[in-house]
C-alpha positions, 0 to 999 in steps of 0.5 A: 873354374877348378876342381876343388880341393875337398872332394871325394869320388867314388865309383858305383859298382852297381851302377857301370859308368857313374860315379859319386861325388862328394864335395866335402865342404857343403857336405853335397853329394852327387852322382854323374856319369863318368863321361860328365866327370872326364870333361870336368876333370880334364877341363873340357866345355860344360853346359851353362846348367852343369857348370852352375850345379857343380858349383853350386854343390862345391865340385867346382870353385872359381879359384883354389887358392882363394878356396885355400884362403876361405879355408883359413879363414873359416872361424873368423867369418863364422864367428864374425857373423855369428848371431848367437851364444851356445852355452852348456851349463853344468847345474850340478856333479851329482847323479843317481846312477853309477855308472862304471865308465862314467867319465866325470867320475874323477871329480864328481861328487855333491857339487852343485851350483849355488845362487849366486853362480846362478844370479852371475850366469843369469846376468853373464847371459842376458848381457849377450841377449842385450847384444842382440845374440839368440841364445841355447842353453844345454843343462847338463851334470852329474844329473841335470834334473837333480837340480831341476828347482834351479834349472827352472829358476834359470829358464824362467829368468833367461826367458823373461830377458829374452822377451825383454831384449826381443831374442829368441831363447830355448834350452835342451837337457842332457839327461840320463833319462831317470827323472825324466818324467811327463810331468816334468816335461810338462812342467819345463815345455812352458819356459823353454825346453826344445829337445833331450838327448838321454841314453840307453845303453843297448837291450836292458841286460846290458844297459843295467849293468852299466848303467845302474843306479847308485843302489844298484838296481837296473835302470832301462825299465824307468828310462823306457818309461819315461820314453814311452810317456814323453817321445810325443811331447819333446824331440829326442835326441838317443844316445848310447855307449857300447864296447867291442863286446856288445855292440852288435846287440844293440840292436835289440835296444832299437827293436825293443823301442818299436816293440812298445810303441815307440815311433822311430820317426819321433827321434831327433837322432839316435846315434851310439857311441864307443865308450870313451876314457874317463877324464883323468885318462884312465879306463873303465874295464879292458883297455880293448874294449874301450875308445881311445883313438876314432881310427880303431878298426873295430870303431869303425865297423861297429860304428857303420854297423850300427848305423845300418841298423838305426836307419833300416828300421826308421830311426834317424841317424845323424847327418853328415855335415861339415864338423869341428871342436866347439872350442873354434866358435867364440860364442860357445862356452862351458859354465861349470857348476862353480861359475868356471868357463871352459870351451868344452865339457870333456875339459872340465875338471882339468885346471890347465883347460879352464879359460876363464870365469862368470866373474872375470870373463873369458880369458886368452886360451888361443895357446892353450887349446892350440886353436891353430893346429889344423893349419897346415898344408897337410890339413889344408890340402886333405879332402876330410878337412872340413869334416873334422878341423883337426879332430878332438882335442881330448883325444890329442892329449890323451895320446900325447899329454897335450894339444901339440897336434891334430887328432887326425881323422884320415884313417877313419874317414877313409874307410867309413865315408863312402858307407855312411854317404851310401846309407844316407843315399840307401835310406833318405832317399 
């Protein structure tokens, strides 16, 4: 037995003569007393029960250069034995808010997908479920439910072939939240809807000026209604977007929740992110303000601070689980609302990004997308691999104008994941 690579320890401070480990590939943490640790670590005799647990979390592997290996081979078995299709559908790049950092907003406009886009899509994807894939479905925009009459066409169609070829199919909707009513909900539960994931931008003075509608007039007010109607009905999934200024108010977004009723533990998620570049790489308002490296010092403490405040008061933060760029899965795709594919939404509206089309199929985008870039023996020997394979592609060519390397998350997980596993420990339990 060997100690595996991907592994991280920490000492308890609080806890004199423990330690924290944390087996990065399974994402399993387990604290041990240090006795335990020094016979692992210097290859002293373990009971038969420790020896199974250690490997069993992925402390200990039979062999690290076959763990090396399995590594370089991760895709390839996942996307070998993959029984499913990912796909996000892009129904139109229409929206009625306008909202200042909105990062499609160099190519947005009044495009939106037409029937026979939509008759090919419908036949692109029931062709997967005649091969047996399960297939999700993300309806995203612009605004998804401006186009709500022909995402429930789609639905409708996609869950009739399913039954037909006897997988299952569901579709989630990524919403600004404005539209996004009971009724509609009600309407859309019937052919397949599995969860949302809408955004509030902080406590309302701030969400409404940046994120108003078209008119100008403030938005909170109405997606706060529609969350109060809905949250029982449909898992949520809640996002946000903050800059160096005001994430620490966001707080008051979370207490506002509670104040009206809303449930914390009705969430799927709640999770705030930095506002990020548009897509042409420009910035909406000071360039400080804004995320365009995960290893800004600033990044990292608003993003530990906030988690804190999501869990304290009951609000399920996301997981740590191990985590790479969808553009490594084969069977995850982007449609654009003209039937071009591209393997991620951060991508569309780039050209040189587009992988292929409804009509002629996913093309060779191995060199495009550089989908080898994390296979190195730097990356292959860090612990943080299989957190991040590389990091963001986006983020890569924004620094450099193009994916000629990793979007290195060493720096970022060097001082946040020891927190993050210690609120997970702290408030799950």
């Amino acid at each position: 037995m060997e100690i595996s690579r991907y592994l991280k320890i920490y000492p308890c401070a609080d806890k004199p003569g423990r330690v924290l480990l944390v087996a990065t590939r399974r994402c399993a943490v387990l604290e041990c007393s240090e006795a335990l640790w020094e016979k692992v670590s210097t290859g002293g005799d373990l009971s038969n029960k420790e020896r199974e647990t250690l490997l069993r979390l992925g402390v200990l592997v039979p062999d690290r250069d076959a763990e090396r290996e399995e590594m370089l081979a991760t895709f390839e078995t996942i996307n070998r034995k993959n029984k499913s299709f990912a796909v996000l559908v892009t129904l139109t790049l229409e929206c009625n808010l306008a909202c200042g950092y909105c990062f499609e907003d160099p190519f947005r406009g009044r495009l939106v997908m037409n029937d026979v886009t939509a008759d090919l899509l419908v036949q692109r994807v029931t062709e997967r479920m005649a091969a047996g894939l399960d297939v999700t479905m993300d309806f995203y925009g612009g605004e998804a439910l401006m186009a709500l009459p022909m995402l429930k066409r789609i639905a409708s169609e996609l869950g009739a072939a399913a039954r037909e070829h006897r997988v299952a199919y569901a579709f989630n909707i990524i919403s600004n939240g404005t539209l996004l009513t009971r009724n509609v909900v009600e309407e859309l539960l019937p052919l397949g809807l599995a969860a949302v994931r809408t955004t509030l931008d902080g406590p309302e003075w701030i969400h409404d000026r940046q994120r108003p509608f078209v008119s100008g007039k403030g938005s909170f007010a109405t997606i706060l209604a529609n969350l109060q109607e809905i949250y029982e009905m449909v898992p949520i999934d809640l996002g946000g977007n903050y800059t160096r200024e005001n994430f620490h108010r966001f707080q008051e977004l979370l207490d506002t929740l509670i104040a009206v009723g809303i449930v914390p533990g009705n969430f799927k998620a709640v999770g705030f992110s930095p506002v990020m570049p548009k897509a042409d790489g420009s910035m909406a308002g000071d360039v400080g303000s804004t995320c365009a490296c995960t290893d800004e010092p600033w990044v990292i403490a608003a993003g530990l601070f906030l988690r804190e405040e999501i869990m304290k008061r009951g609000f399920p933060a996301p997981k740590l689980k191990p985590g790479a760029c969808m553009v490594e899965f084969e069977n995850d795709l982007v449609v654009g609302y003209d039937g071009g594919l591209y393997k991620c939404p951060i991508f569309m509206g780039q050209e040189d990004m587009q992988v292929g089309s409804l009509a002629n199929g996913v093309g060779d985008y191995h060199k495009s997308h550089n989908l080898d870039l994390w296979k190195t023996d730097e990356c292959l020997e860090c612990a943080y691999l299989p957190l991040c394979f590389g990091g963001c592609r986006f983020f890569r060519k924004l620094k450099t104008g193009a994916i000629d390397g990793v979007d290195c998350r060493r720096a970022m997980l060097d001082a946040s994941l020891e927190t993050i596993v210690r609120q997970d420990l702290g408030y799950m339990g």
